[in-house]
N, C-alpha and C positions, 0 to 999 in steps of 0.2 A: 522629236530629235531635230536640232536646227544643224546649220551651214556649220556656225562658230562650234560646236563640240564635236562633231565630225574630227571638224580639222585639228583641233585640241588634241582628241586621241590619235591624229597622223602624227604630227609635230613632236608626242612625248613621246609613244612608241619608236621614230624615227631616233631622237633624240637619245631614247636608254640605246639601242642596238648600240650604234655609236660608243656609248660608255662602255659599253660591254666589251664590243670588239678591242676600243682602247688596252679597257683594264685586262682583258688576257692576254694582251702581249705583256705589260708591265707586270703582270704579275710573274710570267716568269722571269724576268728579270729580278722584282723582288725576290723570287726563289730560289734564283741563282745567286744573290748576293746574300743571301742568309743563310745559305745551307754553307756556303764559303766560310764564312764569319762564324758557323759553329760548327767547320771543321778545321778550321786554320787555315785558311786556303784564301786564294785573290779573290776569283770569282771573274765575269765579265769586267774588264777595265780596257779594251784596245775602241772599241768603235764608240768615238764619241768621249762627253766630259765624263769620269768614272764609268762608259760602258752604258751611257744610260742610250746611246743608238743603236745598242744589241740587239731588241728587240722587231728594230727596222730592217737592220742588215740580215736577221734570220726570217725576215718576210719577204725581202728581195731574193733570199736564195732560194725560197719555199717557190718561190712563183715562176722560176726561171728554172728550175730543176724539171727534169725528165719523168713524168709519168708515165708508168707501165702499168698492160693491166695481162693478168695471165691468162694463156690461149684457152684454156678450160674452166675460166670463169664466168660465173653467172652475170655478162657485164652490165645491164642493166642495174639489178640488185645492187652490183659493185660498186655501180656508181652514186647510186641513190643513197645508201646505207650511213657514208659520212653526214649527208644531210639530215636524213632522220636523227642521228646524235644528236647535232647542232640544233636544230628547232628546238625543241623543248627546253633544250639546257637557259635558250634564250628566253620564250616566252613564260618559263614556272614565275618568274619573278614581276609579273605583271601586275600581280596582286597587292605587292608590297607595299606601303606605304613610306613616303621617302620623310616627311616630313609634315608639319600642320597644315589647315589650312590658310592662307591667306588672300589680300585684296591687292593687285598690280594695276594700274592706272582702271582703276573703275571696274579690272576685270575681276571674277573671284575664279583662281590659281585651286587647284586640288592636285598635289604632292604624291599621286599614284596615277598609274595608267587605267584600274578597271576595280570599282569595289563590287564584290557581292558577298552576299549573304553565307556563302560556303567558300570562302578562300582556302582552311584547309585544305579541305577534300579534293578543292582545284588543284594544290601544290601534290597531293598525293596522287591525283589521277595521272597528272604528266610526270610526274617521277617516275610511275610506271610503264611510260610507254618508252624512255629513252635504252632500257636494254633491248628494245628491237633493233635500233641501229646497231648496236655493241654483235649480237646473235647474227645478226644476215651478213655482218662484215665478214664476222669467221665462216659464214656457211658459204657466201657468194664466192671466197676467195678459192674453192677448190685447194684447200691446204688443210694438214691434218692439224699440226700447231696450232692454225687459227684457229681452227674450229674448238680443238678441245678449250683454245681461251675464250669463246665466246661461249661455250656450254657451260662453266667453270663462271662465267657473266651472270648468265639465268639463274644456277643454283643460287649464286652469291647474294643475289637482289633479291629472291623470292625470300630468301631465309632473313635477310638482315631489313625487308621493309617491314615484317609485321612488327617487331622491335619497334622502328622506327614510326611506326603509325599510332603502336599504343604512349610510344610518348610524348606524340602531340596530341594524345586523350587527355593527358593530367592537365595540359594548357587549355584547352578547352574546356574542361570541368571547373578550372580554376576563374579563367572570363567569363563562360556561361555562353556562352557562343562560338561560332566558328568563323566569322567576321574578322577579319587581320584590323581593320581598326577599332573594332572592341576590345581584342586581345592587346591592341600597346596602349590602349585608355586603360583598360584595368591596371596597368604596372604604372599609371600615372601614380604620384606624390611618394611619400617616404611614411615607414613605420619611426616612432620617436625619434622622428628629424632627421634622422641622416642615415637609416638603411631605405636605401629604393625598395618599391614596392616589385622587382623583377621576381620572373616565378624562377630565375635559376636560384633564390634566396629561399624559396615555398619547399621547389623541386628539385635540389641540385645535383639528388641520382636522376631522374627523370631527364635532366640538363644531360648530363655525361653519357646517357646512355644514346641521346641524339645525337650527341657528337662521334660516337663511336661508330654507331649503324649508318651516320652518313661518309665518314671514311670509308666503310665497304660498299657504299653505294656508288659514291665517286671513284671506286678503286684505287684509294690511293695506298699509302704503306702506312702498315703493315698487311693491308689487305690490297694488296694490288695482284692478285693471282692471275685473273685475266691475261696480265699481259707479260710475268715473270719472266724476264729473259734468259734466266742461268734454265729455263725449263724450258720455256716454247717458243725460245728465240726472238720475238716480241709480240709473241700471242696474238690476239684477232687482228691487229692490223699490219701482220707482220709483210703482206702482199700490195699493202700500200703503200706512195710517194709521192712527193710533189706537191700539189694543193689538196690532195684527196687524202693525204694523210697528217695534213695540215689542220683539214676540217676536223676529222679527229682530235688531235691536238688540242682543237680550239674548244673541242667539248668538253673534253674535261675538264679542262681551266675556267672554263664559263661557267659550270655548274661547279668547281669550287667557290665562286663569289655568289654565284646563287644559294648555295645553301649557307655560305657565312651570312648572307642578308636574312635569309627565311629563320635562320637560329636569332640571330639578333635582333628581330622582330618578337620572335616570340616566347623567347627565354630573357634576353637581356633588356627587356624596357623598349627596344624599336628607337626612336627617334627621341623618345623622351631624356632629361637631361633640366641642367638649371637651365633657368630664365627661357626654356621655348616658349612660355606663355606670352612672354613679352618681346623675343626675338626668336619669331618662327624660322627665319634663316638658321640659325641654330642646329635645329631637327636634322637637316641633311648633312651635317659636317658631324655630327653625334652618332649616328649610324653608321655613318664612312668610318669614324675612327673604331666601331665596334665591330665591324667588318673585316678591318685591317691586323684587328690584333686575333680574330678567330681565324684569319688567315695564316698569319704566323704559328697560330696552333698548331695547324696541321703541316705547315712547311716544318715544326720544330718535330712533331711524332714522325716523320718521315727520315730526318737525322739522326732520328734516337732507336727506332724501335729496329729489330730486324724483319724480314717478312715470317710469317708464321705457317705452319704447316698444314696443307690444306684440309686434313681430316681433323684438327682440332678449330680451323676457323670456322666449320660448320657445325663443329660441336659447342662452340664458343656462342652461333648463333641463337640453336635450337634449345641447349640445355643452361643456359646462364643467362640469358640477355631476354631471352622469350620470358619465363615465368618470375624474374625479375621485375620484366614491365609488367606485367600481369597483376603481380603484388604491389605494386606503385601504383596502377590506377584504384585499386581498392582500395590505398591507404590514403589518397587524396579523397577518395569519394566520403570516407568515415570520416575526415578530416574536415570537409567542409558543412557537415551534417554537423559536429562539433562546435564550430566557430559560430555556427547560427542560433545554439545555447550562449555560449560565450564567445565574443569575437579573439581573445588571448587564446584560447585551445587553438587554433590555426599552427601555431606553432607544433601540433601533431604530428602535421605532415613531416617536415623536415626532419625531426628526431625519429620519427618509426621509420622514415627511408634510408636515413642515415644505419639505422641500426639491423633493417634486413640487407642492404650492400653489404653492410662488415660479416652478416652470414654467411655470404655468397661466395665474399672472396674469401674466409676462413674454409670455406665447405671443396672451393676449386685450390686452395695451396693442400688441405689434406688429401686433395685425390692427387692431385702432382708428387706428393710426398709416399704416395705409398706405388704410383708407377715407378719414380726412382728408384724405391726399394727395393722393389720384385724384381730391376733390371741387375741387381746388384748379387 
């Protein structure tokens, strides 16, 4: 290990924080100006050209505002708790790969901060250590609201990560590895010319199903129960202010771009795109753009959906979305046992996954159908 890659990894690591912190401020701004736009509404427009200095003015007021911490709090934990959110949400995306490699005046450039062999597993080990910040926030605050949104945290994550884990099984079955840049090399090139080879194309229940368990990971809506406020006033962090309920803030926003990037890595091709073989610049403006519209995903489910009710989100977890993945990594595994008879049967997968969803949700609209009845 020399001098020059040391500092290589200060320089990028440095360098993403920075983007990071950026992009969470702009992002709510993005998400204020689009939840605007599909409600009818302005939206931030006073600070600045269109409002785009909202995101400053709401960090000067964060930082100049009164922190208080309550006399019967755990205040160490209290104060620790926002940080432990924030760290992970920051470092899961270390893994990622932004883009190709290329040569800068003689140097050769590598487009991510850290490859190994087990990127998965890495994104899934720190995914699960971020509800401890969420848990000690509601436990340290001495508050009963908080608490029950931080207990209401733990069920939420423990039920919707195994979801979430079995369907970065079919990604991984489908590269052969757990390598983040083996998984965007296999989505390199196209099936007859103009379908990408993305496994949201292979898997695109396996696709929706990550996008769903990571809405209840990030707590957003329609699974934001943690922090509900028509119920627990604003749940686990309801005893914080100031910078400490800032850093909150900042965690969930950070790991919404974190998991649009770890989705777009590894459902939607990563970095891949025309001509990156010939313009590696390319790569990072190709992810950014696939980033930005799985952003909008979830800023649009949150305009659309209402919040849902918390004994059927854990039924939604356990009884639908669990053996659901369950049946998708089986039907990818027989699938690609298929294609190594014949490369055309590949198309297996996508029709059998396709056709046990339509069971699922015919099987969850008739039990919906026969609670309404019984209530009648």
């Amino acid at each position: 290990m020399n001098f020059l890659l040391v500092l290589e990894w200060l320089i990028k690591g440095f360098v993403w924080a920075l983007v990071l912190l950026g992009g969470f401020a702009y992002l709510t701004l993005y998400e204020r100006k689009a939840l605007a736009r599909i409600q009818s509404r302005l939206g931030p427009n006073r600070a600045g050209p269109w409002g785009i200095l909202q995101p400053i003015a709401d960090a000067v007021k964060l930082i100049f505002k009164e922190e208080l911490t309550p006399a019967k709090a755990d205040k160490l934990i209290f104060t620790l708790a926002p940080v432990i959110t924030v760290v992970p949400a920051v470092i899961i995306t270390a893994v990622v790969p932004w883009g190709p490699s290329f040569d800068i005046f003689g140097y050769h450039l590598n487009l991510y901060i850290a490859d190994i062999n087990v990127g998965v597993l890495y994104i899934m080990s720190i995914a699960s250590i971020a509800v401890y910040g969420i848990v000690l926030a509601g436990w340290s605050s001495n508050n009963k609201y908080a608490m029950m949104g931080g207990l209401r945290s733990t069920a939420q994550m423990i039920s919707y990560e195994i979801a979430l884990g079995l369907s970065f099984v079919s990604a991984i079955l489908l590269a052969g590895s757990m390598r983040m840049l083996d998984i965007v090399s296999a989505q390199g090139g196209y099936w007859f010319h103009f379908i990408p080879k993305w496994f949201v194309v292979l898997q695109p229940v396996g696709t929706g199903i990550f996008l769903i368990a990571t809405l209840a990971e990030v707590n957003r809506a329609p699974f934001d129960m943690p922090e509900a406020e028509q119920e627990l006033t604003a749940g686990y962090h309801t005893e914080y202010s100031g910078m400490k309920f800032a850093l909150l803030f900042m965690a969930e926003y950070t790991k919404m771009i974190a998991i649009s990037a770890i989705g777009a890595t590894i459902f939607f091709g990563g970095y891949n795109g025309p001509f990156v073989d010939k313009f590696p610049w390319l790569g990072p403006i190709y992810i950014f753009v696939k980033i930005i519209i799985l952003l909008f995903g979830m800023i649009w489910v949150r305009a659309t959906f209402p919040r849902i009710r918390y004994d059927r989100l854990m039924a939604f977890g356990w009884k639908v979305l669990l053996p659901l993945s369950l049946a998708l990594v089986f039907i990818t595994a027989v699938g690609i046992i298929l294609a190594q008879l014949n490369p055309l049967l590949i198309i297996f997968i996508p029709v059998a996954s396709l056709l046990v969803a339509g069971v699922a949700v015919a099987l969850i609209d008739r039990t919906l159908r026969r609670k309404d009845y019984a209530r009648r």
